[in-house]
mmCIF file of the C-alpha atoms, coordinates in Angstrom:
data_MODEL
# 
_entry.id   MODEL 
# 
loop_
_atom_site.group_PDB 
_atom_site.id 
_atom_site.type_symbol 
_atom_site.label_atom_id 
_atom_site.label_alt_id 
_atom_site.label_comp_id 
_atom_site.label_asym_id 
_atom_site.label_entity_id 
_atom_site.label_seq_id 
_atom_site.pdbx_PDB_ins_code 
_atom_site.Cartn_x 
_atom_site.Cartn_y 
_atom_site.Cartn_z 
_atom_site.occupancy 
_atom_site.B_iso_or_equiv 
_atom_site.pdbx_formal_charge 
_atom_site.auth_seq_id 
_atom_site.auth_comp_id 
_atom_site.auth_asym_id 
_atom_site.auth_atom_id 
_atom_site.pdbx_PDB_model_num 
ATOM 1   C CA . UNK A 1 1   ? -25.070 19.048 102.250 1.00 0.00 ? 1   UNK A CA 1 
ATOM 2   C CA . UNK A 1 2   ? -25.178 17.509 105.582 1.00 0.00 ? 2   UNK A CA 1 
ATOM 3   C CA . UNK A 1 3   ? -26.683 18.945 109.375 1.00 0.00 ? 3   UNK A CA 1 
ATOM 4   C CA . UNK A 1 4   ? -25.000 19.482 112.116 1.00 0.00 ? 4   UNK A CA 1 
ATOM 5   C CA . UNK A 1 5   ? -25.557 21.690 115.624 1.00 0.00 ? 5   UNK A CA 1 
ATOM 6   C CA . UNK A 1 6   ? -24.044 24.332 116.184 1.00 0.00 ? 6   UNK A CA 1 
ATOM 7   C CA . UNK A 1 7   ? -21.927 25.335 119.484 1.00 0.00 ? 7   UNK A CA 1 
ATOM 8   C CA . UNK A 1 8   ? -24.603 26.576 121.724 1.00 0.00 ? 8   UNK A CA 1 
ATOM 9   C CA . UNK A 1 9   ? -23.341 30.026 123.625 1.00 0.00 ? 9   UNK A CA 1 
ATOM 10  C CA . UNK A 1 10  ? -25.611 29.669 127.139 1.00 0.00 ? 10  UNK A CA 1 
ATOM 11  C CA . UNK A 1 11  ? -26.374 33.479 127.996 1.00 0.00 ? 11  UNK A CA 1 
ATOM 12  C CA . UNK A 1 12  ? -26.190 34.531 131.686 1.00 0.00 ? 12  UNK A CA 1 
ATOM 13  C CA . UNK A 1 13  ? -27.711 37.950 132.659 1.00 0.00 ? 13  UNK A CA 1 
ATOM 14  C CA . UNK A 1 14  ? -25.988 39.442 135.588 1.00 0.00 ? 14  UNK A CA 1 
ATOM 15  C CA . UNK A 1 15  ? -28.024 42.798 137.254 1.00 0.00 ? 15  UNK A CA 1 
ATOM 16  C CA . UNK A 1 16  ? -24.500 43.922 138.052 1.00 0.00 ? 16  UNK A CA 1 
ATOM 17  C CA . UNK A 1 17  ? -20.997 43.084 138.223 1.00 0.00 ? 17  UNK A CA 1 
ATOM 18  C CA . UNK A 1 18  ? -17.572 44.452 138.366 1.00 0.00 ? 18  UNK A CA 1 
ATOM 19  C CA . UNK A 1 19  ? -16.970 43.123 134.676 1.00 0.00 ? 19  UNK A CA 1 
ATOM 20  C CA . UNK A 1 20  ? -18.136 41.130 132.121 1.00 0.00 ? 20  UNK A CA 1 
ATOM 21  C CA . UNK A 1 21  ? -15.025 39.393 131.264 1.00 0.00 ? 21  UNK A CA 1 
ATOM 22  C CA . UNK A 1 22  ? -14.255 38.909 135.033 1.00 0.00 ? 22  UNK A CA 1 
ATOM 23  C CA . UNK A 1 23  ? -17.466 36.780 135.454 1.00 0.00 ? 23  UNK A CA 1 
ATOM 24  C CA . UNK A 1 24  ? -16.261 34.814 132.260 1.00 0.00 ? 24  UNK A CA 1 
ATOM 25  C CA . UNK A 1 25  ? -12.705 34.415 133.865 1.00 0.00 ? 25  UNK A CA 1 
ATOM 26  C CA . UNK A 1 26  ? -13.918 32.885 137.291 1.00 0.00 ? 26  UNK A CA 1 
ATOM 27  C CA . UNK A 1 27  ? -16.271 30.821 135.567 1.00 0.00 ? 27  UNK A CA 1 
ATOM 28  C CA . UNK A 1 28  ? -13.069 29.366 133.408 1.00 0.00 ? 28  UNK A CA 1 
ATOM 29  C CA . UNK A 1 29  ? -10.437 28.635 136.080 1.00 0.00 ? 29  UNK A CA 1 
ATOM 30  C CA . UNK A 1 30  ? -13.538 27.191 138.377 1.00 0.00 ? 30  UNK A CA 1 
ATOM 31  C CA . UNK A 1 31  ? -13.686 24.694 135.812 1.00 0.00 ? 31  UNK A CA 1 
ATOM 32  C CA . UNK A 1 32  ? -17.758 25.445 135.545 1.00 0.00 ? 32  UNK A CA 1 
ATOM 33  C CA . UNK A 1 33  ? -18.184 26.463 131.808 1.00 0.00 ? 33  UNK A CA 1 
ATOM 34  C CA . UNK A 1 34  ? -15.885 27.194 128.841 1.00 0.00 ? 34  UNK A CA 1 
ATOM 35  C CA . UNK A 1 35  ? -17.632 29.166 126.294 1.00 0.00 ? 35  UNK A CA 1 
ATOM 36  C CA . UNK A 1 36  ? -21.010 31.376 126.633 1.00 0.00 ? 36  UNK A CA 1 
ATOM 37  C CA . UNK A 1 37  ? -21.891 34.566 126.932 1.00 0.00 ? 37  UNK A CA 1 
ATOM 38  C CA . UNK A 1 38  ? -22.380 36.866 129.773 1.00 0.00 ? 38  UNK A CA 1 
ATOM 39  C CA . UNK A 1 39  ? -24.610 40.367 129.418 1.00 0.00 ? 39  UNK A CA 1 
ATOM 40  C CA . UNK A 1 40  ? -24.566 42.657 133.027 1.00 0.00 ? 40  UNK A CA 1 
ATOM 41  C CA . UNK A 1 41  ? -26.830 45.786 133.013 1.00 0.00 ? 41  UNK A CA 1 
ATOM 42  C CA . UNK A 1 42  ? -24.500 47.229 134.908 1.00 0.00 ? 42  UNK A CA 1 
ATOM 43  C CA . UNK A 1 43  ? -20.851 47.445 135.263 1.00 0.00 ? 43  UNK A CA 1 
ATOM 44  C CA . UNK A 1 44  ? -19.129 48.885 138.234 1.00 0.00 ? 44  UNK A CA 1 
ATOM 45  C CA . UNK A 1 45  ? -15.167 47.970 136.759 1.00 0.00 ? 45  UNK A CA 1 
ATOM 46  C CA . UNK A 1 46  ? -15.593 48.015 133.365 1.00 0.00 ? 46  UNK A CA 1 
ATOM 47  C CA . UNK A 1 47  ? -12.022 47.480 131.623 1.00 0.00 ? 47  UNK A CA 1 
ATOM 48  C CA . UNK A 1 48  ? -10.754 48.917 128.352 1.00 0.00 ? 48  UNK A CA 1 
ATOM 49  C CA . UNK A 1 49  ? -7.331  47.801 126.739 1.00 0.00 ? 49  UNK A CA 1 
ATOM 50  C CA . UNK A 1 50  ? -3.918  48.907 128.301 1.00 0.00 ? 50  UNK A CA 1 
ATOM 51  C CA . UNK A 1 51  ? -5.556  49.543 131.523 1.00 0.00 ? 51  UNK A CA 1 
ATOM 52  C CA . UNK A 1 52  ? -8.129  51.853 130.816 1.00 0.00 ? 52  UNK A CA 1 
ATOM 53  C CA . UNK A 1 53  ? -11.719 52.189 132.482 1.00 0.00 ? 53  UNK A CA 1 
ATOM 54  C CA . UNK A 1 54  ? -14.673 52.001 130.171 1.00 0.00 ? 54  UNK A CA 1 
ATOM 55  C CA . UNK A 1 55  ? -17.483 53.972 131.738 1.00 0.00 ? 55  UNK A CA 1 
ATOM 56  C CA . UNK A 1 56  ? -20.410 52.047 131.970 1.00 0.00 ? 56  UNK A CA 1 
ATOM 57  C CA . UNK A 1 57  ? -23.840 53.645 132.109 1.00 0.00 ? 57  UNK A CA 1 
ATOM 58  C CA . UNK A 1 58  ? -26.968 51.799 132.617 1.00 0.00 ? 58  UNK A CA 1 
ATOM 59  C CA . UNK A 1 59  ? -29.287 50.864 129.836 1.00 0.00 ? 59  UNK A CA 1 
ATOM 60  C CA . UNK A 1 60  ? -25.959 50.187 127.767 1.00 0.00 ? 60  UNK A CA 1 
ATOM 61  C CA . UNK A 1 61  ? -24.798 47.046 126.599 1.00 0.00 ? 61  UNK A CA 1 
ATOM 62  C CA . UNK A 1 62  ? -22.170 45.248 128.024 1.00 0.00 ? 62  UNK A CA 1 
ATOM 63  C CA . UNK A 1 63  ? -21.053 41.471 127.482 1.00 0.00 ? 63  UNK A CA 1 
ATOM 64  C CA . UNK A 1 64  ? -18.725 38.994 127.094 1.00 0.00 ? 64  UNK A CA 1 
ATOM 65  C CA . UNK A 1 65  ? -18.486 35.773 124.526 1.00 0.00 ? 65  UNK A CA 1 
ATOM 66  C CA . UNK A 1 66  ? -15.406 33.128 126.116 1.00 0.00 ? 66  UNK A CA 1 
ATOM 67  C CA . UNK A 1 67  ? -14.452 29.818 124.309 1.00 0.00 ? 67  UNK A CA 1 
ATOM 68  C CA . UNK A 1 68  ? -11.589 27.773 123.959 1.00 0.00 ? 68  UNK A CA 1 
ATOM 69  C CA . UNK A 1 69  ? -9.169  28.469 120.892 1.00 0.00 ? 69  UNK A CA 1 
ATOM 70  C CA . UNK A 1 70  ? -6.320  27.059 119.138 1.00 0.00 ? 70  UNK A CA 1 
ATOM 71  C CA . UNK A 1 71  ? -4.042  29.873 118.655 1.00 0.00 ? 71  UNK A CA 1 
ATOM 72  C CA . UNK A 1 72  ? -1.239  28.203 116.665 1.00 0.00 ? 72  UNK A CA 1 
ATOM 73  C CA . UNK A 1 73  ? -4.498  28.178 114.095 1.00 0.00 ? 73  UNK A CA 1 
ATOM 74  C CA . UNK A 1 74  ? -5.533  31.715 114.104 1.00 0.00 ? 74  UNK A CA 1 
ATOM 75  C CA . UNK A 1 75  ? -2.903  34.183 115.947 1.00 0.00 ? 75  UNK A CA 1 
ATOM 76  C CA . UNK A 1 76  ? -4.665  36.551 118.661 1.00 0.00 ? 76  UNK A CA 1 
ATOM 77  C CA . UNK A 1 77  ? -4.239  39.760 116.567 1.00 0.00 ? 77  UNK A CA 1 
ATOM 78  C CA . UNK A 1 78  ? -6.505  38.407 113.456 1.00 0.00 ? 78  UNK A CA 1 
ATOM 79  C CA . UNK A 1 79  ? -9.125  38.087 116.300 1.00 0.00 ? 79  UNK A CA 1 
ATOM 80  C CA . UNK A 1 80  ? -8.671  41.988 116.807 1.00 0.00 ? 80  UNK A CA 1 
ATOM 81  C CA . UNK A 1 81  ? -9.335  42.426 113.393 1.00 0.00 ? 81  UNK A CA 1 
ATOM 82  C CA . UNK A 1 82  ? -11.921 39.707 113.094 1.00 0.00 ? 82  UNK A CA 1 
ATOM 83  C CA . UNK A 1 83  ? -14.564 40.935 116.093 1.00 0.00 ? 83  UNK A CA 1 
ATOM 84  C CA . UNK A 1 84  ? -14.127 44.278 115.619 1.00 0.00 ? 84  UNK A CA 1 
ATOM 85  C CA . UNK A 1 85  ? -15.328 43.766 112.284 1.00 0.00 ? 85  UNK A CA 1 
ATOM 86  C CA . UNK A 1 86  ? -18.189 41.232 113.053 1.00 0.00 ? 86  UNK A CA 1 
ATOM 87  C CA . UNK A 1 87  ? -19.576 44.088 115.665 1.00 0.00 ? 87  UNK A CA 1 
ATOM 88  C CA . UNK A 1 88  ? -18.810 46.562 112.917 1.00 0.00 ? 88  UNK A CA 1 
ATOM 89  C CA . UNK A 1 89  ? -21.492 44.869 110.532 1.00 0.00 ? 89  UNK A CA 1 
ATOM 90  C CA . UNK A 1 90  ? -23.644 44.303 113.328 1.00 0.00 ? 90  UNK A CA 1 
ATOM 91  C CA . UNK A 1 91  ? -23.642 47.823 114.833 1.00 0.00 ? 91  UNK A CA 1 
ATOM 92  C CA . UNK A 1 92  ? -23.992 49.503 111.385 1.00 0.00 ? 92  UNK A CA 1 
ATOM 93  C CA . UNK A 1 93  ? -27.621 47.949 110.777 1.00 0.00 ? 93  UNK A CA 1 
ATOM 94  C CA . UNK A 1 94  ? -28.354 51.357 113.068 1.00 0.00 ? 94  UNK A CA 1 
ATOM 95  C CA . UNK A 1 95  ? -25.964 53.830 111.171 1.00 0.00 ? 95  UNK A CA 1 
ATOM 96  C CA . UNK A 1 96  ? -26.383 53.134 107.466 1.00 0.00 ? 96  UNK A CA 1 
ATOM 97  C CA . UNK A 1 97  ? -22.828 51.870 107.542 1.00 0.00 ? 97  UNK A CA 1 
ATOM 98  C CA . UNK A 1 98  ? -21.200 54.674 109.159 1.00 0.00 ? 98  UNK A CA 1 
ATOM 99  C CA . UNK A 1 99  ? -19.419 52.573 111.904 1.00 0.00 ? 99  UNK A CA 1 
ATOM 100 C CA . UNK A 1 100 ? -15.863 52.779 111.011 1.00 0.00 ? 100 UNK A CA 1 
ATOM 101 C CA . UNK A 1 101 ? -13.057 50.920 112.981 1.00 0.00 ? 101 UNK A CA 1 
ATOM 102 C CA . UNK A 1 102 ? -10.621 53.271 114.693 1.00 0.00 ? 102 UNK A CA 1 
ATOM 103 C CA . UNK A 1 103 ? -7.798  50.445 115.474 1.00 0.00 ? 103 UNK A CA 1 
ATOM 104 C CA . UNK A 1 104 ? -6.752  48.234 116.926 1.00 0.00 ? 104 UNK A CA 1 
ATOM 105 C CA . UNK A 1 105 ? -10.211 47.781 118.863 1.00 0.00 ? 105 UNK A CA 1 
ATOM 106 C CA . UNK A 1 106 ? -12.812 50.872 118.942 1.00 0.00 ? 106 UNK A CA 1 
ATOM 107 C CA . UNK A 1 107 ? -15.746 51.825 116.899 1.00 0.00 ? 107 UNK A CA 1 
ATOM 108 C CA . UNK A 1 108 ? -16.165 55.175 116.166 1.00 0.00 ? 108 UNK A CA 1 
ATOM 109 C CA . UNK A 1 109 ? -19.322 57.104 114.055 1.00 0.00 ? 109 UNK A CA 1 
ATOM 110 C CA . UNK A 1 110 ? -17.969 60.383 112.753 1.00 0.00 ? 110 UNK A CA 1 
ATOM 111 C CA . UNK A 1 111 ? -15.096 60.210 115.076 1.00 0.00 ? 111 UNK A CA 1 
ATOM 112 C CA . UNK A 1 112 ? -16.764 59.659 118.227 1.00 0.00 ? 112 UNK A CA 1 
ATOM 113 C CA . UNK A 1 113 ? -16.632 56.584 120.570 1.00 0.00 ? 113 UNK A CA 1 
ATOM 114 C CA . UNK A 1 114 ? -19.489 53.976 120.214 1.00 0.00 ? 114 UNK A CA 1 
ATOM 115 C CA . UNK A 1 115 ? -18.017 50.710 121.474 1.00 0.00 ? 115 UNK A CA 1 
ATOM 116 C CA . UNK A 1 116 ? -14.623 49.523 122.566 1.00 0.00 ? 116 UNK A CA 1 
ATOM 117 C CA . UNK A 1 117 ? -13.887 45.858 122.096 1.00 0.00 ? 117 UNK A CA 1 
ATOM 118 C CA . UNK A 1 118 ? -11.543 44.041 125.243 1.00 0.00 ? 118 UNK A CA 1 
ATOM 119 C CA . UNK A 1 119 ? -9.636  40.855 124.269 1.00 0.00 ? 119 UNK A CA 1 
ATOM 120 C CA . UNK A 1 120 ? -8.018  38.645 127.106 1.00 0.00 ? 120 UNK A CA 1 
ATOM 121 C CA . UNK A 1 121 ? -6.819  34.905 126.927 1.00 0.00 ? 121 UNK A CA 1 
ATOM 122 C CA . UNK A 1 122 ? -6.529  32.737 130.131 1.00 0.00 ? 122 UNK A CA 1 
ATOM 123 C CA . UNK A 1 123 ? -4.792  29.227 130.923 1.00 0.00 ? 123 UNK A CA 1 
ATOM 124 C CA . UNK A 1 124 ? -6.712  26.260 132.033 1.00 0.00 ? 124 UNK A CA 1 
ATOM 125 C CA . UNK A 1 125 ? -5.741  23.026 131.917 1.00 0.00 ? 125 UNK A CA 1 
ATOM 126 C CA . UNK A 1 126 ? -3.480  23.266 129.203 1.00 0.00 ? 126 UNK A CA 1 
ATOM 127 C CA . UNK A 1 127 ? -5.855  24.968 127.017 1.00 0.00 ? 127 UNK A CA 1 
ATOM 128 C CA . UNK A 1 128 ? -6.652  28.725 125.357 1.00 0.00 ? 128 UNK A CA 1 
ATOM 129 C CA . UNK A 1 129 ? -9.546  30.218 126.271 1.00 0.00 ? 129 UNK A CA 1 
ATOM 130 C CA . UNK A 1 130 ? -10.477 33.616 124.599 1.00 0.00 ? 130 UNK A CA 1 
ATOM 131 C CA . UNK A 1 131 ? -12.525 36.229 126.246 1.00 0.00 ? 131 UNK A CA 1 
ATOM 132 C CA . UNK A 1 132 ? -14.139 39.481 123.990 1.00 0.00 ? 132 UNK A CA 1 
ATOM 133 C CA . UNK A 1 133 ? -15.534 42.093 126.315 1.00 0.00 ? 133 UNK A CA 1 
ATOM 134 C CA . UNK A 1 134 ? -17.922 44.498 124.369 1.00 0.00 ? 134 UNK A CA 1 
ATOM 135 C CA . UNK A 1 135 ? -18.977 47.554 125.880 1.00 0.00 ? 135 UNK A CA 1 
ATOM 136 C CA . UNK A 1 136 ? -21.308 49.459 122.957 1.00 0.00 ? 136 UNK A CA 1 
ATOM 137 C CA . UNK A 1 137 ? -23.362 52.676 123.946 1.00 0.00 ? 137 UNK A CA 1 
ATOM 138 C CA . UNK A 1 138 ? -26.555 51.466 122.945 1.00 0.00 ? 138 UNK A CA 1 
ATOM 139 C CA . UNK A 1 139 ? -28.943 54.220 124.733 1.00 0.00 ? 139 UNK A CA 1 
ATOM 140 C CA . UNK A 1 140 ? -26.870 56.576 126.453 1.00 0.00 ? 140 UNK A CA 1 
ATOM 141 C CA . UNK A 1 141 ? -22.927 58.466 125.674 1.00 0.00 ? 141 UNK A CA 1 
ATOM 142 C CA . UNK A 1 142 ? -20.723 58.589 128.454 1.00 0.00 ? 142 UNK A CA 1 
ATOM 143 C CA . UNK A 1 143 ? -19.371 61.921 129.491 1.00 0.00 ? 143 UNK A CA 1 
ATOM 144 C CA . UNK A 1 144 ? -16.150 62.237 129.146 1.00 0.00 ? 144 UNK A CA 1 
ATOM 145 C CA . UNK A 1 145 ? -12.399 64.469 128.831 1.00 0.00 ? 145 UNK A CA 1 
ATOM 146 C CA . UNK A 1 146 ? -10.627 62.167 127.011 1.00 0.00 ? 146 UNK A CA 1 
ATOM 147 C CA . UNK A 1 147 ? -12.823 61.496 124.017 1.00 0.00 ? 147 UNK A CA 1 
ATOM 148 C CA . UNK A 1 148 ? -15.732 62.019 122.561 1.00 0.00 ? 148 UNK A CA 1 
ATOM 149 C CA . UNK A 1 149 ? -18.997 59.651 122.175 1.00 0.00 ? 149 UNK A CA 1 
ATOM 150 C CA . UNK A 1 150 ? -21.867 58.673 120.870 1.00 0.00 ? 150 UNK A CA 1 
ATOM 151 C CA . UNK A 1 151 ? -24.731 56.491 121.370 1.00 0.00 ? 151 UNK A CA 1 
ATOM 152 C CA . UNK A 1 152 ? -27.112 54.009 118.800 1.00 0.00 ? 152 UNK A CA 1 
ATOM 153 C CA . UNK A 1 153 ? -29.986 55.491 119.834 1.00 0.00 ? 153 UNK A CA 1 
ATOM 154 C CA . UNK A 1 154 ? -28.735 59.011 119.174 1.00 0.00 ? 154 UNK A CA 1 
ATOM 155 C CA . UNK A 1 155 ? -27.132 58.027 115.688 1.00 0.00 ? 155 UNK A CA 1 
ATOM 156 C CA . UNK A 1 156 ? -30.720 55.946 114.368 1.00 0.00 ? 156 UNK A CA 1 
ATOM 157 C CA . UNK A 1 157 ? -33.458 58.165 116.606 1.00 0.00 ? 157 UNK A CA 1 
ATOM 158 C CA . UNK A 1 158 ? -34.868 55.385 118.315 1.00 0.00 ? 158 UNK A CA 1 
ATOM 159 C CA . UNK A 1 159 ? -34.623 53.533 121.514 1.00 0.00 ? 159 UNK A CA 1 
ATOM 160 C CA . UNK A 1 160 ? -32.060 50.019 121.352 1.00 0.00 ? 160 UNK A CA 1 
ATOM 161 C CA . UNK A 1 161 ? -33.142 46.798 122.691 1.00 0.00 ? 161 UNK A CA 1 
ATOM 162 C CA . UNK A 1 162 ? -30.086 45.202 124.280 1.00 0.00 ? 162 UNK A CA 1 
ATOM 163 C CA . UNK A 1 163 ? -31.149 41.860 123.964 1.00 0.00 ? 163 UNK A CA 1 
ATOM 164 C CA . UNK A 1 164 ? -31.928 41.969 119.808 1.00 0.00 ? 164 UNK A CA 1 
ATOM 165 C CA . UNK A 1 165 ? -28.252 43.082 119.868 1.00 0.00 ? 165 UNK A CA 1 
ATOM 166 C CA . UNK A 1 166 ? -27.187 40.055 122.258 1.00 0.00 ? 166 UNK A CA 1 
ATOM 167 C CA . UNK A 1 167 ? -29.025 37.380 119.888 1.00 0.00 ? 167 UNK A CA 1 
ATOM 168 C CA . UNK A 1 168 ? -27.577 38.695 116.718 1.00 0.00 ? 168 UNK A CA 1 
ATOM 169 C CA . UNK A 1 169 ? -23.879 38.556 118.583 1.00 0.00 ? 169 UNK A CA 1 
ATOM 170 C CA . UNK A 1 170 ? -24.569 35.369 119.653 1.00 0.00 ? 170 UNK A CA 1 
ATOM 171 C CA . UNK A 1 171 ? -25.571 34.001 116.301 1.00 0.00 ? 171 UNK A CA 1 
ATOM 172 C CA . UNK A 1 172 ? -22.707 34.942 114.629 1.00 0.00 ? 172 UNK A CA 1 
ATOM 173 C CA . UNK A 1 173 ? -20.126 34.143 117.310 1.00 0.00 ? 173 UNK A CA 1 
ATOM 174 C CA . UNK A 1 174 ? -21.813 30.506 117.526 1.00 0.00 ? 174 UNK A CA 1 
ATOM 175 C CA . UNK A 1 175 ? -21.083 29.814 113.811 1.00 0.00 ? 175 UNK A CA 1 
ATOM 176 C CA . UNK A 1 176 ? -17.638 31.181 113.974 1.00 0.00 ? 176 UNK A CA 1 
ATOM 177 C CA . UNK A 1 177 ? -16.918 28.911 116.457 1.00 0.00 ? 177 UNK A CA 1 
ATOM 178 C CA . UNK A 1 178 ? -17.845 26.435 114.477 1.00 0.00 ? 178 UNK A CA 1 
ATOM 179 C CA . UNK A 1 179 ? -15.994 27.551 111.436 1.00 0.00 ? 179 UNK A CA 1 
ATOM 180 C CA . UNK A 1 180 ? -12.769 28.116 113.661 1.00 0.00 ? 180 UNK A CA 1 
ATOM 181 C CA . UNK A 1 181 ? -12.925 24.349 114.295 1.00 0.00 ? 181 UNK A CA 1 
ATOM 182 C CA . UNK A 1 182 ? -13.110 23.783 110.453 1.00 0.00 ? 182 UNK A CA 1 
ATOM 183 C CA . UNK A 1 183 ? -11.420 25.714 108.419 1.00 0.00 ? 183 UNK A CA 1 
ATOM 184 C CA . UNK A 1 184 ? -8.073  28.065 108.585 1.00 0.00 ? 184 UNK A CA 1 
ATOM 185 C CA . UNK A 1 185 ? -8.101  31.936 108.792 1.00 0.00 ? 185 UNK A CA 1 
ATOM 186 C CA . UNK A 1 186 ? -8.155  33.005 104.841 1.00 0.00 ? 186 UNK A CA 1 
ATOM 187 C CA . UNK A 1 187 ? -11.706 31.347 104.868 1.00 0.00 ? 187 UNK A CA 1 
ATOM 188 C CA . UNK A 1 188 ? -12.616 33.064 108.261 1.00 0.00 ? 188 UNK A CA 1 
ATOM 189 C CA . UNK A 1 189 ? -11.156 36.746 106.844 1.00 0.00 ? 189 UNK A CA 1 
ATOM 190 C CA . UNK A 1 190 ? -13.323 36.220 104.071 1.00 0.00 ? 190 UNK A CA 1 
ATOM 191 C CA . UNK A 1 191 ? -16.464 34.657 105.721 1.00 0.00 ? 191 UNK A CA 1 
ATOM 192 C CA . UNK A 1 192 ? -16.695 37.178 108.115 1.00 0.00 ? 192 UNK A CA 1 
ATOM 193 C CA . UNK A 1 193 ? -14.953 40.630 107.152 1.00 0.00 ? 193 UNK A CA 1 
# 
């Protein structure tokens, strides 16, 4: 048995932003950080996959986790699979394992929408960084004509702290970072799904 640290994910809370994932871009090709973890209250441009908006109410959760990865080690698709099931576990501590995956990056209880899941990579410096933008409905479900939602709070009856969600995320994600450096995907799969 031996100790080591862990990769520490610094949190930044925003008030408001266009996007999550568009604070943990800039802060990339600036050169300024490569991995944390950034949580907004608010979101004014909040993206889903293939162009998509996400609507973004207040008292929500939205965030994203960015660090560097190797991706002739783990191809970007098992990292579909892989955070949509770490939230999965995470989000079903307030559903009695209801949370089902509705692929390739949504969460769904009983067929409506509770958090969508955005993946990006960007270039810098000759290195991979990955960005995961989570938006979940923690307090409140968007309206909308396209699908149907839900919200935590509605689901488990009582009101979601944001920031018990946050640490838990950030938990995990720091020792999968550390296992990425380790070990190859069969471990991770089984590890963490």
């Amino acid at each position: 048995k031996f100790n080591y640290k862990l990769m520490n994910l610094k949190i930044m809370k925003f008030k408001n932003v266009n996007s999550t994932n568009d604070i943990a871009i800039k802060l990339i090709q600036k050169g300024k950080l490569f991995s944390g973890l950034v949580v907004s209250k608010k979101q004014k441009k909040g993206r889903g996959t293939m162009g998509k908006k996400w609507i973004s109410i207040k008292g929500n959760l939205f965030l994203s986790i960015f660090f560097k990865v190797d991706l002739k080690k783990i191809k970007i698709e098992n990292f579909l699979v892989l955070n949509a099931n770490i939230i999965k576990k995470i989000l079903n501590h307030y559903s009695k394992n209801m949370i089902k995956i509705k692929k390739p990056n949504d969460l769904i209880f009983k067929k409506r929408k509770i958090c969508g899941i955005l993946q990006e990579i960007v270039n810098y410096k000759k290195n991979k960084y990955l960005i995961i933008g989570i938006g979940i409905n923690t307090n409140s479900s968007p309206k909308s004509e396209i699908f149907f939602s839900t919200s935590l709070k509605e689901i488990s009856g009582v009101s979601i702290k944001n920031l018990k969600i946050v640490r838990e995320i950030k938990i995990i994600y720091e020792k999968l970072i550390d296992d990425l450096k380790n070990y190859n995907f069969a471990f991770i799969k089984k590890k963490y799904i």
